[in-house]
C-alpha positions in Angstrom: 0.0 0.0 0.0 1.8 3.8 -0.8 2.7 5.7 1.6 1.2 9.2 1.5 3.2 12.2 1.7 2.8 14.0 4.5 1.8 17.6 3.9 3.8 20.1 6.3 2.2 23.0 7.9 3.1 26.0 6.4 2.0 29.2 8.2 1.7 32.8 5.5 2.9 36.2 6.2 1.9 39.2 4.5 3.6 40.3 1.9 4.0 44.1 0.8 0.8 44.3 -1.1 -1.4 43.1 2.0 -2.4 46.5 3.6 -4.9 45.0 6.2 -2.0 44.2 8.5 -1.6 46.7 11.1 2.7 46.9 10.8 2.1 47.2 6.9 -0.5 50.2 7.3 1.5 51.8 9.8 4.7 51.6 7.5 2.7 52.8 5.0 1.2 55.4 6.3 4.8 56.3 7.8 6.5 56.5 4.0 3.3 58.6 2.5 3.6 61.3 5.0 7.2 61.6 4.3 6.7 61.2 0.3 4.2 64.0 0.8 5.9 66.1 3.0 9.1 66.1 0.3 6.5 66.5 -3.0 5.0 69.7 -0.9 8.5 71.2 -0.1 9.6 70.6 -4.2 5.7 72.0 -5.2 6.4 75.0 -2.5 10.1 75.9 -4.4 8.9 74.8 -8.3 5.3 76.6 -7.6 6.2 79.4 -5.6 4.9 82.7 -7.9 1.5 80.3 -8.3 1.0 79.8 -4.7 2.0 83.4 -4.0 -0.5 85.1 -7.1 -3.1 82.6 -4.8 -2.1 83.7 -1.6 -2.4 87.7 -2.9 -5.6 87.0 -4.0 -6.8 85.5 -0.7 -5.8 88.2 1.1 -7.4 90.6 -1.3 -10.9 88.6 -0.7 -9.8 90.0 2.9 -10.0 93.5 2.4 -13.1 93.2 0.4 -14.5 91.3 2.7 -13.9 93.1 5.5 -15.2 96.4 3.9 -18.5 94.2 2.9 -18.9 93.7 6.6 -18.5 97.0 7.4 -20.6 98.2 5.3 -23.4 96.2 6.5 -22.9 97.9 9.7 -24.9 101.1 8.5 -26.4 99.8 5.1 -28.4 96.2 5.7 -28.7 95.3 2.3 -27.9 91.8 0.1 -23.9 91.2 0.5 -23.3 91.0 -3.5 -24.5 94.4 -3.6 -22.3 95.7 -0.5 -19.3 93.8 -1.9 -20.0 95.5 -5.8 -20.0 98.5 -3.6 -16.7 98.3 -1.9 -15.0 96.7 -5.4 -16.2 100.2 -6.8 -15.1 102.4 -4.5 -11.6 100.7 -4.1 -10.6 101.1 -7.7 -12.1 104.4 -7.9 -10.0 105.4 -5.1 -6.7 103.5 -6.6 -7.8 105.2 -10.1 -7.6 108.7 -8.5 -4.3 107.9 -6.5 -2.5 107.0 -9.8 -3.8 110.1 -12.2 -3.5 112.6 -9.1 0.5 111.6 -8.5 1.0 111.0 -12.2 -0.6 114.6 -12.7 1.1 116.6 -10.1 4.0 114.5 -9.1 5.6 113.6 -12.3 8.2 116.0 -12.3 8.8 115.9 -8.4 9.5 112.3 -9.2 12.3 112.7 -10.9 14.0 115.4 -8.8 13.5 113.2 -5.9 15.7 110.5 -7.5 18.2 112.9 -8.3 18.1 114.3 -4.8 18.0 110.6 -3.4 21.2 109.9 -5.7 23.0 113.2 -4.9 22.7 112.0 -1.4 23.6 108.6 -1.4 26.8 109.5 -3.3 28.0 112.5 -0.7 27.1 109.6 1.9 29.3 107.0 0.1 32.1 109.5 -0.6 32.2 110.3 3.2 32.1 106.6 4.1 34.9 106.3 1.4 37.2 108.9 3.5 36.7 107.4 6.7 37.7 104.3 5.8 34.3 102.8 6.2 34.0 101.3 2.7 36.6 100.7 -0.2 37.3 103.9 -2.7 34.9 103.7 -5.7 31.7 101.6 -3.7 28.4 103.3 -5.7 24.8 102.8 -4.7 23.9 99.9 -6.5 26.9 97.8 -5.2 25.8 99.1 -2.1 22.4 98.3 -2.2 23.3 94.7 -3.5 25.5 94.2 -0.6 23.1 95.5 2.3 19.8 93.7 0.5 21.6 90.2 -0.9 18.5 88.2 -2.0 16.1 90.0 -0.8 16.1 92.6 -3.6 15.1 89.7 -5.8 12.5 89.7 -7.5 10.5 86.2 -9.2 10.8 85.6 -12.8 7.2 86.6 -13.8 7.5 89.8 -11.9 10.9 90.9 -13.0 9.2 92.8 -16.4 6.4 95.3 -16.0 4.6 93.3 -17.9 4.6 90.3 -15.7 4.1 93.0 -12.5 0.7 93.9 -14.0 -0.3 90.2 -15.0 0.2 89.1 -11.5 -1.6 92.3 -10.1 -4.8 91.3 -13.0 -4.5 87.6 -11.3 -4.5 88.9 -7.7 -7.4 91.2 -7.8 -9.7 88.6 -10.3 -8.7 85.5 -8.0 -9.6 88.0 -5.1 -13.0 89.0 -6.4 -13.8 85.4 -7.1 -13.2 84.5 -3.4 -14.5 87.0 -1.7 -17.8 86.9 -4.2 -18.5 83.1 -2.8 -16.4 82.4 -0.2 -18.8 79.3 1.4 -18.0 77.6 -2.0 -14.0 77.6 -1.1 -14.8 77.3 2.4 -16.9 74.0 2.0 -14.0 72.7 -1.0 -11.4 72.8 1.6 -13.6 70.7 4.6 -14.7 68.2 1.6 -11.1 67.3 1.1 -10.8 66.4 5.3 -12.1 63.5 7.1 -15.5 64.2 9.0 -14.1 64.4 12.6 -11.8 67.1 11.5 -14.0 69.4 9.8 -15.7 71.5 12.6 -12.1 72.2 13.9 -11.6 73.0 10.1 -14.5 75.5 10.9 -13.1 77.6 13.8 -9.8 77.6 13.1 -11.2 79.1 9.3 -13.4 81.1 11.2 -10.4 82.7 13.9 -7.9 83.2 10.8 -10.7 85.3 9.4 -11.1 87.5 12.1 -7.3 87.9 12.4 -6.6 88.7 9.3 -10.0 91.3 8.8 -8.5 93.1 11.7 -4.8 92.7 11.2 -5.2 94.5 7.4 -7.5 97.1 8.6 -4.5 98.5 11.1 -2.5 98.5 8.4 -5.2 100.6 6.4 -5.4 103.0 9.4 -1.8 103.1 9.7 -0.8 104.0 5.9 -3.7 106.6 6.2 -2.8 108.0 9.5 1.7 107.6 8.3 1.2 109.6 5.1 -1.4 112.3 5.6 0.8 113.1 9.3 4.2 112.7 6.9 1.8 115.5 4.4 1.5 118.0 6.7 4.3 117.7 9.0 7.0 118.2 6.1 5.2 120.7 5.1 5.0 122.9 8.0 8.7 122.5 8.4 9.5 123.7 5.2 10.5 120.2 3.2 10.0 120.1 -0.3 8.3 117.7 -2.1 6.1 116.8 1.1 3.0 115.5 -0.4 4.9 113.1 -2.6 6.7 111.6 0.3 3.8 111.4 2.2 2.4 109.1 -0.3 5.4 107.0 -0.4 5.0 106.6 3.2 1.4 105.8 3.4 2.1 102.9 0.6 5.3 101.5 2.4 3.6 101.4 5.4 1.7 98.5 4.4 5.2 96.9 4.7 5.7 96.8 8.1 9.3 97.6 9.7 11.1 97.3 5.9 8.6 100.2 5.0 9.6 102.4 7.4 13.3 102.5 6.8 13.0 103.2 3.3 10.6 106.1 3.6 12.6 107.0 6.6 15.9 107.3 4.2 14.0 109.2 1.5 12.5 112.0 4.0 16.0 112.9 5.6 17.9 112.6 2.3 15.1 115.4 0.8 15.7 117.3 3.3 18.7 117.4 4.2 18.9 118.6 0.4 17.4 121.7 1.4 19.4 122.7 4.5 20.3 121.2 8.2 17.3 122.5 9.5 15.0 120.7 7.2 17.2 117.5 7.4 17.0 117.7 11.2 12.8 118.3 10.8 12.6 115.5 8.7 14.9 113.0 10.9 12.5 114.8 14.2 9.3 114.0 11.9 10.2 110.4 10.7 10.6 109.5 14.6 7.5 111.1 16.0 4.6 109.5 13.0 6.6 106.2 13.8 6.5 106.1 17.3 2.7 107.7 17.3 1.6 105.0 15.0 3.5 101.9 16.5 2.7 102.3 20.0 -1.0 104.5 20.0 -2.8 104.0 16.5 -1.6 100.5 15.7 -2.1 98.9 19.2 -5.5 100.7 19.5 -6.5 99.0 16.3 -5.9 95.6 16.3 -5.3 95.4 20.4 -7.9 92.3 20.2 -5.9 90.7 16.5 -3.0 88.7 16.4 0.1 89.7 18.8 2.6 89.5 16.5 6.8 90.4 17.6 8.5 93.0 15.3 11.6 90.7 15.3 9.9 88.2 14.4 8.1 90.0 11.3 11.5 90.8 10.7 12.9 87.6 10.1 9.8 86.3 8.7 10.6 89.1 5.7 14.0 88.7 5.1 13.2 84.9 4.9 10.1 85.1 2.3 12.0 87.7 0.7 15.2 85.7 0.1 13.1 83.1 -1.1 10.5 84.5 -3.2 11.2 87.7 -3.7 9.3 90.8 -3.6 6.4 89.0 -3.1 7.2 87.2 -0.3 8.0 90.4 1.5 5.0 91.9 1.3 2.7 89.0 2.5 5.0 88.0 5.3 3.4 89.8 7.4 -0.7 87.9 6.7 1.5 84.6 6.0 2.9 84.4 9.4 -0.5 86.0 11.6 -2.5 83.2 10.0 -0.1 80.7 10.8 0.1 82.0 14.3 -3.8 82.0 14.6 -3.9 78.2 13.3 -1.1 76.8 16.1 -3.3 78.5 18.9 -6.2 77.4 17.5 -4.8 73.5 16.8 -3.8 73.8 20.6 -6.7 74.5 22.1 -8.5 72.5 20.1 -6.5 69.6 21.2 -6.4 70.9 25.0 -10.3 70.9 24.7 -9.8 74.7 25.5 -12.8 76.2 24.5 -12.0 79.2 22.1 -12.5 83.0 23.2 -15.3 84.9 20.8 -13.4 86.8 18.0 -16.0 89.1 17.0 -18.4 89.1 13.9 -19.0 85.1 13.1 -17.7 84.2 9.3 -20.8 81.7 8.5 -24.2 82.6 9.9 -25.5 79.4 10.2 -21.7 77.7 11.3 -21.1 80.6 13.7 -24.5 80.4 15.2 -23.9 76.7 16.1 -20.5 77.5 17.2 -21.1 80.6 19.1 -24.6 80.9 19.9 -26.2 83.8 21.1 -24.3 86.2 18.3 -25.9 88.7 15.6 -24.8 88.0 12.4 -25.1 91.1 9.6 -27.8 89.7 7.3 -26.4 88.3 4.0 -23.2 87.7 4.8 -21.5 84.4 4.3 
């Protein structure tokens, strides 16, 4: 009679493609954070004038926002029409800015940069004599040396062509947010898992806020910066004061970086028409600063995001050596939202309960959220 063979036991593993094992999911899950965490890095460097046109145009639905709100305040009709409104006014406003200096301060332009130049170079040539910088330095070298990267500007805005593009992409990408912002709102929670979507909410809800009340100071504070700078100057006898003061109202939407450089073109003019209005202008820069950094600021935003002028600081000079121009000037919104989002992401996981921020973003969200508040009809 044959034997039979005997059939040994043969216990399976499971192989790479079995993804029901607990070790292979966590593996897995281990490599595609890291795998995403590298694509987003080389997306962030490859993509960065994109992402930055996209991050200009959020902060854009901002202001438009913000002014839609306001509005409501004292005129309680639909939102699309209080939004049409504040597009209107906004352009007409930037319309008038543009033919009013191109108008009257065409010519003062251009003796400013001679004036600038003329003063640079004695400063250089004094420099030169003390020892302070080699014989022959001008004030591009010098400018490349004291700026490095940071003077550089991306690819697509290096032309003035590409300069308007980009602004035409901010403002229409801007619009488009701030006509349905729900729609983008909602996009963003689809793409997260259910049990992270309220927290999605707030912390959406919190950057808002921030940012609403974190531009509006700014507003104020180019407002207040170049109609002070206006008539300051030109009680001390300063020439060309109502063209720096609107150089120093728009720089002061840069914070800290905007100061200096209007700073250096207010003593340079007038130090180009005698001590005494070189001394005003150095006594003027000093007193708007001060005024507006530690009363008109503060008072503002005393209830938006805390933010340390070193670390603006270093948060420009980074975004600037990396992306340019661009980066400089939303440094400042970049780095408040992210601020907002870790102390929102800690309290949320602390169980804190969040403190009211004022006006709710979504009627209906906000009134679940934070009950008890008045929302101003229409708005999203």
């Amino acid at each position: 009679m044959a034997r039979k063979p005997r059939v040994e036991a043969h216990v399976e593993h499971p192989g790479p493609t079995e993804f029901r094992d607990p070790i292979v999911r966590r593996e897995m899950q281990r490599a595609a954070v890291w795998f995403g965490l590298a694509l987003a890095i080389a997306g962030v460097i490859l993509l960065a004038h994109p992402l930055l046109l996209i991050i200009g145009g959020m902060i854009f639905a901002v202001f438009l926002d913000g002014g839609a709100r306001m509005l409501g305040r004292v005129l309680p009709i639909a939102r699309g029409w209080r939004l049409a409104i504040v597009i209107v006014l906004g352009f007409t406003f930037v319309g008038w800015v543009f033919w009013y200096a191109g108008t009257t301060f065409a010519e003062q332009a251009g003796r400013l940069r001679e004036v600038v130049d003329l003063q640079i170079t004695r400063a250089l040539a004094f420099a030169a004599s003390a020892g302070i910088i080699p014989e022959g330095g001008t004030a591009a070298t010098l400018g490349q040396q004291l700026l490095g990267s940071v003077g550089r500007l991306t690819s697509a805005v290096g032309s003035a062509i590409g300069a308007v593009a980009s602004f035409i992409l901010m403002i229409v990408i801007g619009i488009f947010i701030a006509a349905e912002p729900r729609l983008y709102d909602r996009g963003i929670a689809w793409m997260l898992p259910l049990r992270y979507r309220h927290s999605f909410y707030v912390i959406s809800d919190h950057v808002g806020w921030a940012l609403r009340r974190l531009l509006f100071g700014r507003l104020i504070a180019m407002l207040f910066e170049g109609v002070a700078t206006w008539i300051l100057l030109t009680l001390a006898g300063v020439p060309m004061a109502a063209l720096l003061g609107l150089i120093t109202g728009l720089l002061a939407f840069i914070p800290n970086i905007g100061a200096i450089i209007s700073g250096v073109l207010m003593v340079s003019v007038g130090f180009s028409a005698g001590p005494n209005q070189g001394i005003a202008a150095i006594a003027i820069y000093f007193l708007v600063q001060n005024f507006d950094a530690y009363v008109i600021v503060p008072y503002i935003a005393k209830r938006a995001v805390d933010l340390a002028p070193a670390l603006v600081l270093a948060m420009q000079l980074l975004m600037g050596a990396m992306f340019g121009i661009l980066g400089v000037l939303f440094a400042d919104p970049i780095l408040a939202a992210l601020k907002v989002t870790l102390v929102e992401l800690s309290k949320l996981r602390g169980g804190e309960q969040s403190p009211d921020p004022g006006e709710p973003e979504d009627s209906t969200r906000a009134a679940a959220a934070r009950p008890g508040r008045r929302a101003v009809p229409g708005d999203p």
